[in-house]
Each structure stands twice: as C-alpha cells, then as structure tokens.
Biopython code that builds the backbone (N, CA, C, O; Angstrom):
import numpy as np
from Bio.PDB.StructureBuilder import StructureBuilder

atoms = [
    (1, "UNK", "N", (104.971, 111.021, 84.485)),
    (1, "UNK", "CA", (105.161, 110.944, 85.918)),
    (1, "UNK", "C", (104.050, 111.707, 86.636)),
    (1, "UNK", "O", (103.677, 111.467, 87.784)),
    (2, "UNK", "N", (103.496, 112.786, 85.719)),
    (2, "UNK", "CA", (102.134, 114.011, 86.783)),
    (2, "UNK", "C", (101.270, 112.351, 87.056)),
    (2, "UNK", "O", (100.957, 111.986, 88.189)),
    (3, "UNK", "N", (101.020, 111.595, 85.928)),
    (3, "UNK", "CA", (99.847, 110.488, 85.913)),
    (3, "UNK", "C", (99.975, 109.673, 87.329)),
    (3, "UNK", "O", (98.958, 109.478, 87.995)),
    (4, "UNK", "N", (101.357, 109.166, 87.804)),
    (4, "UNK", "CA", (101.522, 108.406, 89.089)),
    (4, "UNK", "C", (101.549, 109.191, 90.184)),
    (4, "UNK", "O", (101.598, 108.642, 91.285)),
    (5, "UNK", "N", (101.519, 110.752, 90.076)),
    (5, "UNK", "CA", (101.660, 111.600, 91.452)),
    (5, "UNK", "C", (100.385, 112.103, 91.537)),
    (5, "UNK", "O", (100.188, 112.840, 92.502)),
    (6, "UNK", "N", (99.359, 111.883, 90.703)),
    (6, "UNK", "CA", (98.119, 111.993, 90.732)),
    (6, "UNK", "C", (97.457, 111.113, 90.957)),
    (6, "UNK", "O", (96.405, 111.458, 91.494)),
    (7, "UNK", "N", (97.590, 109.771, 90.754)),
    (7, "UNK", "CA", (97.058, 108.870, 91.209)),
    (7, "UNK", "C", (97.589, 108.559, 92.853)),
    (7, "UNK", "O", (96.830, 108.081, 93.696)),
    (8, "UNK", "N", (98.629, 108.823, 93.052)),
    (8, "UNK", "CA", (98.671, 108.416, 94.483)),
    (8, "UNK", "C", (98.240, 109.720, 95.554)),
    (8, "UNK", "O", (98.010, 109.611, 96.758)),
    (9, "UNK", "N", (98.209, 110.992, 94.714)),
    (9, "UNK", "CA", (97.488, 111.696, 95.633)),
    (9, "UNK", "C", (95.972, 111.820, 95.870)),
    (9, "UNK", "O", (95.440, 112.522, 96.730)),
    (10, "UNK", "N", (95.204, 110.824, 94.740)),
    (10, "UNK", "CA", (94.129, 110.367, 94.999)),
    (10, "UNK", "C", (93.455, 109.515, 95.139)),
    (10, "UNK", "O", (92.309, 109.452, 94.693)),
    (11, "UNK", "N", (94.022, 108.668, 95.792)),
    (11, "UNK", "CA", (94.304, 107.661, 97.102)),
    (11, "UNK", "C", (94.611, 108.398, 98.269)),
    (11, "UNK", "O", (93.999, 108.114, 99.299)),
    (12, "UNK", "N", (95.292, 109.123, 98.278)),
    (12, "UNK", "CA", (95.888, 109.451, 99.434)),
    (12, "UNK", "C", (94.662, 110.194, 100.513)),
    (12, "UNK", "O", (94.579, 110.134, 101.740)),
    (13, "UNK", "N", (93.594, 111.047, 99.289)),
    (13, "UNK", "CA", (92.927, 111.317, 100.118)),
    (13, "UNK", "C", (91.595, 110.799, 99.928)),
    (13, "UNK", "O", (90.617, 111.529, 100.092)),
    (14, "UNK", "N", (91.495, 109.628, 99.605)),
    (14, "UNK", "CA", (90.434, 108.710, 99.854)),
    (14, "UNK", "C", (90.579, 107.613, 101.191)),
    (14, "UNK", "O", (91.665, 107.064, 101.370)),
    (15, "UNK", "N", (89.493, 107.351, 102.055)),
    (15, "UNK", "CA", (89.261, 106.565, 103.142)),
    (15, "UNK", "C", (88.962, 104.898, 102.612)),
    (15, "UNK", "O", (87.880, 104.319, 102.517)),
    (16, "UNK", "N", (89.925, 104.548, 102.407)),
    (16, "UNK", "CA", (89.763, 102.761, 101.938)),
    (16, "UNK", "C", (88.493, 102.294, 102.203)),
    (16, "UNK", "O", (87.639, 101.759, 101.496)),
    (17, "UNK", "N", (88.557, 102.690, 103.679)),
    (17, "UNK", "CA", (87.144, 101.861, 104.092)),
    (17, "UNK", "C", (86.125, 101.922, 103.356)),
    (17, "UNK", "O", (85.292, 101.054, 103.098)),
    (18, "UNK", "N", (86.248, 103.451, 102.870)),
    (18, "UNK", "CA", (84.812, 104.160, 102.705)),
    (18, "UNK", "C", (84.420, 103.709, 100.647)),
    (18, "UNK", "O", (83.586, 104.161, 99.863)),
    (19, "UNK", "N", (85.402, 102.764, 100.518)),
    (19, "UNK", "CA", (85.688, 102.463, 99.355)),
    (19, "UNK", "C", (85.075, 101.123, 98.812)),
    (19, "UNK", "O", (85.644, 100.135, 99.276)),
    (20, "UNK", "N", (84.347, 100.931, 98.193)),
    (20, "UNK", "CA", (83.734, 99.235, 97.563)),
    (20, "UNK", "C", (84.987, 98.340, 97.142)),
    (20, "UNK", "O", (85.809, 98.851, 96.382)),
    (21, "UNK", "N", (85.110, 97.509, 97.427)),
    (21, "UNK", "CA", (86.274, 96.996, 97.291)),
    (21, "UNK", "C", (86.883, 96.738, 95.799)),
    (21, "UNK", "O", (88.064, 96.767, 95.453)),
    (22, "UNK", "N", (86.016, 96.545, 95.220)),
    (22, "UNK", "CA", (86.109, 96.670, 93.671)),
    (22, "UNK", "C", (86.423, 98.092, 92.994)),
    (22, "UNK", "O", (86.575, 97.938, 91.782)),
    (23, "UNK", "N", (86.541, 99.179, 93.323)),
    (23, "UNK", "CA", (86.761, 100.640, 93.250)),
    (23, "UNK", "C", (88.239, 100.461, 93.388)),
    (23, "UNK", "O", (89.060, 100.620, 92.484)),
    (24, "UNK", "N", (88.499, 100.088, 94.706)),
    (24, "UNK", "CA", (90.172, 100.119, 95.367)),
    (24, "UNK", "C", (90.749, 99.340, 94.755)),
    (24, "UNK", "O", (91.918, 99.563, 94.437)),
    (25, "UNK", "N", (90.137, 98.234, 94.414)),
    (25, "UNK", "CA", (91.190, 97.129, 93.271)),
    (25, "UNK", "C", (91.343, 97.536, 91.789)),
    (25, "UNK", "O", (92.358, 97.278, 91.141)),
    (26, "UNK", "N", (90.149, 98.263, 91.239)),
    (26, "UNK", "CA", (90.693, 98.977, 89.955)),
    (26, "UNK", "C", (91.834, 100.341, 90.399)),
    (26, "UNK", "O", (92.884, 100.625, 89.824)),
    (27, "UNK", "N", (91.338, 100.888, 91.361)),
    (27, "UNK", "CA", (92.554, 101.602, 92.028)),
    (27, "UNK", "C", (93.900, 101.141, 91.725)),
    (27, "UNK", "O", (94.476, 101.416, 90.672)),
    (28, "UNK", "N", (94.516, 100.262, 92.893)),
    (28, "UNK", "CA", (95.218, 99.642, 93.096)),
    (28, "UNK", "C", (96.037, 99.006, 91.532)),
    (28, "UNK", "O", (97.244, 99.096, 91.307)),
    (29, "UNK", "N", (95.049, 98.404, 90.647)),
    (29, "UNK", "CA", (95.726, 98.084, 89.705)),
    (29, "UNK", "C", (95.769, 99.406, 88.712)),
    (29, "UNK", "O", (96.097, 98.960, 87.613)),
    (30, "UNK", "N", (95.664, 100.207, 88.657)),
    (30, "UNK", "CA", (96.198, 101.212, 87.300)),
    (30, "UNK", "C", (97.150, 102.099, 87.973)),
    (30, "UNK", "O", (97.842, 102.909, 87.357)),
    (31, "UNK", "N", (97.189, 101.888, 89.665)),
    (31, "UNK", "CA", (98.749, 102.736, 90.513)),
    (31, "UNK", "C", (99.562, 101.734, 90.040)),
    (31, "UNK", "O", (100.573, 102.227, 89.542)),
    (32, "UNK", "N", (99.546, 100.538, 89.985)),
    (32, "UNK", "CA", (100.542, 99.544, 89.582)),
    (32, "UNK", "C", (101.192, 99.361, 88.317)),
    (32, "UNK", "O", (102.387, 99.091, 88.192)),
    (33, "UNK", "N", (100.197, 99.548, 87.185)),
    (33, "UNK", "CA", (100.079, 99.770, 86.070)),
    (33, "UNK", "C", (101.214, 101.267, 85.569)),
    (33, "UNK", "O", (102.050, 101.282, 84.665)),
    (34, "UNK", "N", (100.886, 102.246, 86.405)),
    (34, "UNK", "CA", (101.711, 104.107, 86.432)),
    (34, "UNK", "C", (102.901, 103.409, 87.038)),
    (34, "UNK", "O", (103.666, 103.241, 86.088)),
    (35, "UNK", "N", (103.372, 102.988, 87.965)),
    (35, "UNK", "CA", (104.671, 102.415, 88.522)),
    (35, "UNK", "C", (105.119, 101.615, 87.290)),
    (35, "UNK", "O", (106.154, 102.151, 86.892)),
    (36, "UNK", "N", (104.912, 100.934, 86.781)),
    (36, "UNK", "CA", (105.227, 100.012, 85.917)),
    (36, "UNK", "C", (105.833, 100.412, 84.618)),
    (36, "UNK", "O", (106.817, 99.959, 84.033)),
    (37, "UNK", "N", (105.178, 101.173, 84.374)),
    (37, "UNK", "CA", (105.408, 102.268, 83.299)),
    (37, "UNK", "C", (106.525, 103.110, 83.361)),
    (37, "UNK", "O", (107.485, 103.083, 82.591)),
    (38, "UNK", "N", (106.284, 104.175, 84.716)),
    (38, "UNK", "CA", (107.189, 105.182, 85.040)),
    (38, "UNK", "C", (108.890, 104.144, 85.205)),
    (38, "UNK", "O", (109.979, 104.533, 84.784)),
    (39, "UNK", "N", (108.638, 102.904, 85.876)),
    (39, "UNK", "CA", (109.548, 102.199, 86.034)),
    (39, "UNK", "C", (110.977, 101.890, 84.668)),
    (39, "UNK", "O", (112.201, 102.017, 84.659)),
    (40, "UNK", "N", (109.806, 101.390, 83.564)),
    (40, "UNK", "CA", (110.105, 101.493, 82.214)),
    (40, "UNK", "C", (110.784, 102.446, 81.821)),
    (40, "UNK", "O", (111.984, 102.306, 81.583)),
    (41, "UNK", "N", (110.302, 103.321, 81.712)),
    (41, "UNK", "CA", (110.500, 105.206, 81.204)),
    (41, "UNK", "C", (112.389, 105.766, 82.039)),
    (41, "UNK", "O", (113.176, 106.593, 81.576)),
    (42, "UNK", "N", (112.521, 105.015, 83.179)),
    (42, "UNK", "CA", (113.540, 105.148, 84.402)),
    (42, "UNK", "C", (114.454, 104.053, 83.365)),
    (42, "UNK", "O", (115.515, 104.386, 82.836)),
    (43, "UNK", "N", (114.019, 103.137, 83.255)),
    (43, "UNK", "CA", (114.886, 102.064, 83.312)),
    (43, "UNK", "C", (115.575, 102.016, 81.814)),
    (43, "UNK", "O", (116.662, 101.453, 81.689)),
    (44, "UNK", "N", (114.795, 102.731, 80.469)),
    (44, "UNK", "CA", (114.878, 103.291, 79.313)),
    (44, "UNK", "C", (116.301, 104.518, 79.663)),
    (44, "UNK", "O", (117.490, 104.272, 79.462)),
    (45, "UNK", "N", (115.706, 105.881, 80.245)),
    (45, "UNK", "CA", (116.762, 107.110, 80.066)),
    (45, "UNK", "C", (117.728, 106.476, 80.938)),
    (45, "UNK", "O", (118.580, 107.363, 80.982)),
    (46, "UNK", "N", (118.303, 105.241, 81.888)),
    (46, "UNK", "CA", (119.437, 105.395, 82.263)),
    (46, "UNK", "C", (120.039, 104.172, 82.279)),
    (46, "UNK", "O", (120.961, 103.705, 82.948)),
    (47, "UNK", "N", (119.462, 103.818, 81.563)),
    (47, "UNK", "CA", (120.316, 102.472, 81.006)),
    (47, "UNK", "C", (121.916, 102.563, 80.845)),
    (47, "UNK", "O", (122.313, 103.357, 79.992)),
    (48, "UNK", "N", (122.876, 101.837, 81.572)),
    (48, "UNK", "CA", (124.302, 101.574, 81.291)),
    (48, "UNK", "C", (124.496, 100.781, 80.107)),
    (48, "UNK", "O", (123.755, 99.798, 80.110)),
    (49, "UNK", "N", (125.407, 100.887, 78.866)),
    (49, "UNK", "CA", (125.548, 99.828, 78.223)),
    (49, "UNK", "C", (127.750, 99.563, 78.263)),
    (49, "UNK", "O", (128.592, 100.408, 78.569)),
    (50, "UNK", "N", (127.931, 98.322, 77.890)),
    (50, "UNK", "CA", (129.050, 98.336, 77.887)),
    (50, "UNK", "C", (129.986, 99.213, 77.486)),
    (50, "UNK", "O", (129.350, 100.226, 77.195)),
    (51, "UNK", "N", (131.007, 99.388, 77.321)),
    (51, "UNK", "CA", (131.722, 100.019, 76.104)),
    (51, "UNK", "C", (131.747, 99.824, 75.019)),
    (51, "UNK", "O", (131.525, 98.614, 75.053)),
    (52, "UNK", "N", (131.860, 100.088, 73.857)),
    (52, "UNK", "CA", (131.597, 99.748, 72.353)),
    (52, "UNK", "C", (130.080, 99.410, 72.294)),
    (52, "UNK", "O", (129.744, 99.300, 71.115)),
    (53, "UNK", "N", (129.283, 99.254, 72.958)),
    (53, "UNK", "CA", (127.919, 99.387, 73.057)),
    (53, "UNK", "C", (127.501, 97.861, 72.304)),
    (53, "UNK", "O", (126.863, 97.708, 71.262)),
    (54, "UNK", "N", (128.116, 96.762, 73.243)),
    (54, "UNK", "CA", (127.863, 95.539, 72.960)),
    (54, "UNK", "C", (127.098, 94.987, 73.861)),
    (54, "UNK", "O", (127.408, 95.209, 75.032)),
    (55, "UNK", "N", (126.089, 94.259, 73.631)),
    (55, "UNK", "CA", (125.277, 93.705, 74.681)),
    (55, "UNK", "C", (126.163, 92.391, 75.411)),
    (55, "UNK", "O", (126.927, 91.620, 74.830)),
    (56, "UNK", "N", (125.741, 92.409, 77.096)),
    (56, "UNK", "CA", (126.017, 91.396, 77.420)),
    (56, "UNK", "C", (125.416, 89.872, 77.272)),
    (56, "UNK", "O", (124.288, 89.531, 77.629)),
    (57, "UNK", "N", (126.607, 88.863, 76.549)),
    (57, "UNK", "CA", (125.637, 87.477, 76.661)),
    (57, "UNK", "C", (126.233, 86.439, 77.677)),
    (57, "UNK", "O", (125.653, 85.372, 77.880)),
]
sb = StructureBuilder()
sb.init_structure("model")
sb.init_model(0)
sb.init_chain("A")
sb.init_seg("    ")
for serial, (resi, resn, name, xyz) in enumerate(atoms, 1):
    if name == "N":
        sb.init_residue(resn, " ", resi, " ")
    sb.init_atom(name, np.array(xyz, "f"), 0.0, 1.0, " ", f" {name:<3s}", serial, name[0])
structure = sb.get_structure()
C-alpha cells in the first residue's frame, strides 16, 4: 500500500501540463496497475465465504 500512496503523492505534486504526455500515461498506467493490485490484496484479506466454506455455484 506505501507503493500506491507514493505514487499518488507523486502526481500530486507534479503539474500535468508541465508533463510529456507519454510520462503521464506511463504514470497513469502503473497508478492503475498499484490500485489493481492493492484492490486484489483488499479483496484476498476480506473475502466472505459461505458457511461450511462451500463455494457459491
């Protein structure tokens, strides 16, 4: 999680403009990439499962 609060705090203090647009799009995709992940990692530790720990079909 330091990896996605570091990446968006450096963005945060970068000026887009002042940015090649190709810079902000590798940007843009490895913040997406840390969300994606961290998302995973969230969606892993709190997973509900049924009772008797049977999957739903």
């Amino acid at each position: 999680m330091s990896e996605l609060v570091t990446a968006i705090d450096h963005l945060a203090a970068e000026d887009p403009s002042e940015l090649p647009r190709g810079r902000l799009a590798e940007q843009l995709v490895e913040l997406h990439w840390q969300m994606a992940r961290l998302q995973a990692q969230i969606a892993r530790r709190t997973s509900v499962r049924p009772p008797g720990g049977n999957e739903y079909n």
